[in-house]
Phi, psi and omega in degrees: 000138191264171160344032196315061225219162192296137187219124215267358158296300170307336222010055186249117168297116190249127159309137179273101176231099177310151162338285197224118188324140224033000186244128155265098174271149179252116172242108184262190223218071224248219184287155168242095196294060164249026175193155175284170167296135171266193158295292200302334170285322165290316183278013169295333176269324163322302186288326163263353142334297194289316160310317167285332173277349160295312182294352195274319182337303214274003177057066171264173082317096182232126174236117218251161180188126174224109162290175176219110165298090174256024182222097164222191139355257166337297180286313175300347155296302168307337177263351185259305161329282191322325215028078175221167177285156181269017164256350175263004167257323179304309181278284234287345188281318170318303168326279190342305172289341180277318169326317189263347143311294198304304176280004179249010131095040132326065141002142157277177167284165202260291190240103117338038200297156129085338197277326201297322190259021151202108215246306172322316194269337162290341208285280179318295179317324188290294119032264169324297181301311195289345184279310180264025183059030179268313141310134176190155147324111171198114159080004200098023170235144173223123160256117167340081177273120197293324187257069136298298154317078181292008185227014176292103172149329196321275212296313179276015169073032200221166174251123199295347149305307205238041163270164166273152188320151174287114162351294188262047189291323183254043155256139202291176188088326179304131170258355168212114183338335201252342172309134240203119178291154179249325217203111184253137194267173194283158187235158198303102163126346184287157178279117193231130180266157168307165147192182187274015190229010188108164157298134158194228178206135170215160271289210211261288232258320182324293176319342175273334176302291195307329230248286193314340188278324180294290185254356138236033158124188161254004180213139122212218186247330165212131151298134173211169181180178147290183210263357204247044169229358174327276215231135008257025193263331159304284149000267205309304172336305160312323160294293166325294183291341199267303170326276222286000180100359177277121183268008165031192221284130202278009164198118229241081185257128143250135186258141192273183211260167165282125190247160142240116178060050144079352185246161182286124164311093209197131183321295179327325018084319196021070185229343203289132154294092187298137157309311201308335189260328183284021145263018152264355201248298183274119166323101177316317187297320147335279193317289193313322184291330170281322182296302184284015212277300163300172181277151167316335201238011172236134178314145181272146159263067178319146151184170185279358168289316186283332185286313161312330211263338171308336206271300184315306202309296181314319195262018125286344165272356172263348163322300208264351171280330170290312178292311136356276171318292204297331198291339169258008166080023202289088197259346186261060195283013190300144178279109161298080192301332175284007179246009162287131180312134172300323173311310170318298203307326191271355160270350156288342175277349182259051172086007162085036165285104181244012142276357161298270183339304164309325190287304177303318178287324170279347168298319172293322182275014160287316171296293203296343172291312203297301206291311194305336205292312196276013187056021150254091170010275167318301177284329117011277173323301219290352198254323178283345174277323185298301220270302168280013186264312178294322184284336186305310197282352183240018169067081205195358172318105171302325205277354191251150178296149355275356216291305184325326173281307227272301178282011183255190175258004172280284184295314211251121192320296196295344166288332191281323192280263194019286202285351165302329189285306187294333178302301212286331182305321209295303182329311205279305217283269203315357169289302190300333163263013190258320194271027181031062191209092192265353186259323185286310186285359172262322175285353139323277174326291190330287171330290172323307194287343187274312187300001163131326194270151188251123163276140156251141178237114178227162189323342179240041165125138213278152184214152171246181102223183191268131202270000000 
């Protein structure tokens, strides 16, 4: 099956046929840094993490690019609360994401640009449009004309009558309400650059133009963002580029949102969840397995219920890669991209379904339990190589940074106390059964197992893990 994926200009599942053959390029859409991250702001970089280590699977060349919008509204407000410079709101929220990219086990991007470090190149672009009449000048402002564009509404299926007016619709000079600023002039205290048209600073969309075009090209192959960038900041993107001559992106993916009690999760709401803080409650490799866990394109219901019961399902496959590894004696963690079953591959070639995929990895550690039961090796080997090939791709490696720190018995406090409490249970249970009181070391066992921990009594020794 070749490659597939949902493509939200068509709205068609189209094969996936790169620009240029073995390379895949990418542009997401990333943070707009006036707050650290919530849950609902990370999985839009989960999921094309995940889109992305598939095409690298897929012996793709992928060159990846996630901007950081450090310049809006929003922050120069928050910096004006604060009385800090609108780079001391800007930096210290980027740090967040990343941070929080990083424990949810997020590749970096090949380039991270940006918009504040690229005024030139918006510049230039801005230029271009006024030069091909898509674009003008009024007051220190430059704006778009949207019905210039004849194909302006295309991606979000709507007609330039019956969208409503561009947010900053009663600024004087506009010549049509829905027209969408590229370049807003400064107003007294705000941080503002030079151009040939005033000081000013510019708008949201503009900077996506510039900046994919900067690194990966005037075509390349995917756009992503989340759904609530359809319109207007995708829309525009479209507008902007293609008037300038550019045919930009040759597929369009969006991932849908994280809801709490049915509505999308957003600071307005007081509803948002900090990653920094649900990774001090939750195992981040856990957290990543439930966000990635659903398909890219169906809303999530978050609660922390759903995420344990998501938690278990994960710690039976690092049950059976540990109980594995001792039973083949297994010093040798290399991944063997050739031992994934074609049923993954081909539910990841179907638009990155990856509960389908998932459906395929517990069937296999299922399988791989039956063989360790039965002492076969062989089959055994060939299930512990499936089972670590399939989590490689879905960034989910026990044995690889950060899960090997974040998820192991070295680094991580809660873990090292978890694991001192149950040692001390296992101690009293190896008394009681050394002292023959066979009723007490069951009620021990017993206990451990309603919380969750599974004891094994095995030839080197009792091993516990978590069920």
């Amino acid at each position: 099956m070749a490659l597939r994926f949902y493509d939200t200009l068509t709205r068609s599942v189209r094969d996936f046929v790169p620009l240029e053959p073995g390379r895949a390029s990418i542009y997401l859409c990333g943070a707009t840094v006036q707050a650290p991250p919530h849950v609902g702001h990370i999985r839009s970089g989960l999921n094309f993490d995940v889109i992305s280590r598939w095409l690298t699977a897929s012996g793709y060349d992928v060159t990846f690019v996630r901007n950081v919008t450090d310049i809006d509204d929003k922050i120069i407000a928050r910096a004006a609360d604060e009385g800090v410079p609108y780079w001391d709101v800007a930096m210290r929220n980027e740090r967040a994401f990343t941070r929080a990219y990083d424990v949810l086990g997020c590749l970096p991007p090949t380039y991270e640009p940006r918009a504040t470090g690229h005024i030139p190149e918006i510049v230039a672009l801005m230029r271009r449009l006024i030069d091909a009449g898509h674009a003008y000048a009024a007051d220190g402002d430059v704006y778009f004309d949207v019905r210039s564009f004849a194909d302006y509404g295309a991606l979000s299926g709507q007609r330039i009558d019956d969208m409503l007016p561009a947010p900053d619709a009663d600024t004087a000079g506009k010549r049509e309400p829905r027209d969408f600023a590229l370049w807003k002039s400064a107003k007294p205290g705000e941080p503002a650059w030079d151009t040939p048209w005033g000081q000013g600073r510019p708008g949201w969309h503009i900077e996506c133009s510039a900046m994919a075009e900067k690194y990966l090209g005037a075509a390349f192959d995917i756009h992503g963002g989340g759904l609530d960038l359809i319109f207007p900041h995708h829309e525009n993107e479209i507008a902007q580029s293609q008037s300038a001559g550019d045919p930009f992106a040759n597929y369009w993916l969006h991932n849908a949102w994280v809801t709490t009690s049915g509505e999308k999760m957003s600071k307005s709401l007081g509803n948002s969840l900090l990653v920094s803080e649900v990774v001090t409650r939750i195992r981040p490799v856990e957290l990543r397995y439930y966000l990635a866990g659903s398909h890219y394109r169906s809303m999530l219901e978050y609660s922390d219920e759903s995420v344990a019961e998501a938690g278990q399902g994960y710690r039976r496959i690092e049950g059976f890669l540990a109980r594995g590894r001792e039973a083949l004696s297994r010093d040798d963690l290399v991944v063997r991209p050739q031992a994934r079953p074609e049923a993954f591959n081909a539910a990841m070639d179907d638009d990155i379904a990856v509960p389908q995929a998932l459906a395929v990895l517990h069937d296999t550690v299922r399988h791989g339990n039956a063989a360790l039961a039965a002492d076969d090796l062989e089959a055994l080997s060939d299930a512990f190589d499936a089972v670590l090939a399939m989590l490689d791709v879905l960034g989910l490696n026990p044995y690889e940074k950060p899960w090997s720190d974040v998820a192991g018995t070295g680094s991580d406090r809660q873990t090292e106390v978890i694991d001192a409490l149950v040692q001390v249970a296992l101690a009293q249970r190896t008394d009681a059964r050394t002292r023959k009181d066979f009723a007490a070391a069951d009620a021990i066992r017993d206990g451990l197992d309603r919380i969750g921990i599974r004891v094994e009594d095995t030839p080197s020794g009792v091993r516990w893990s978590l069920d």
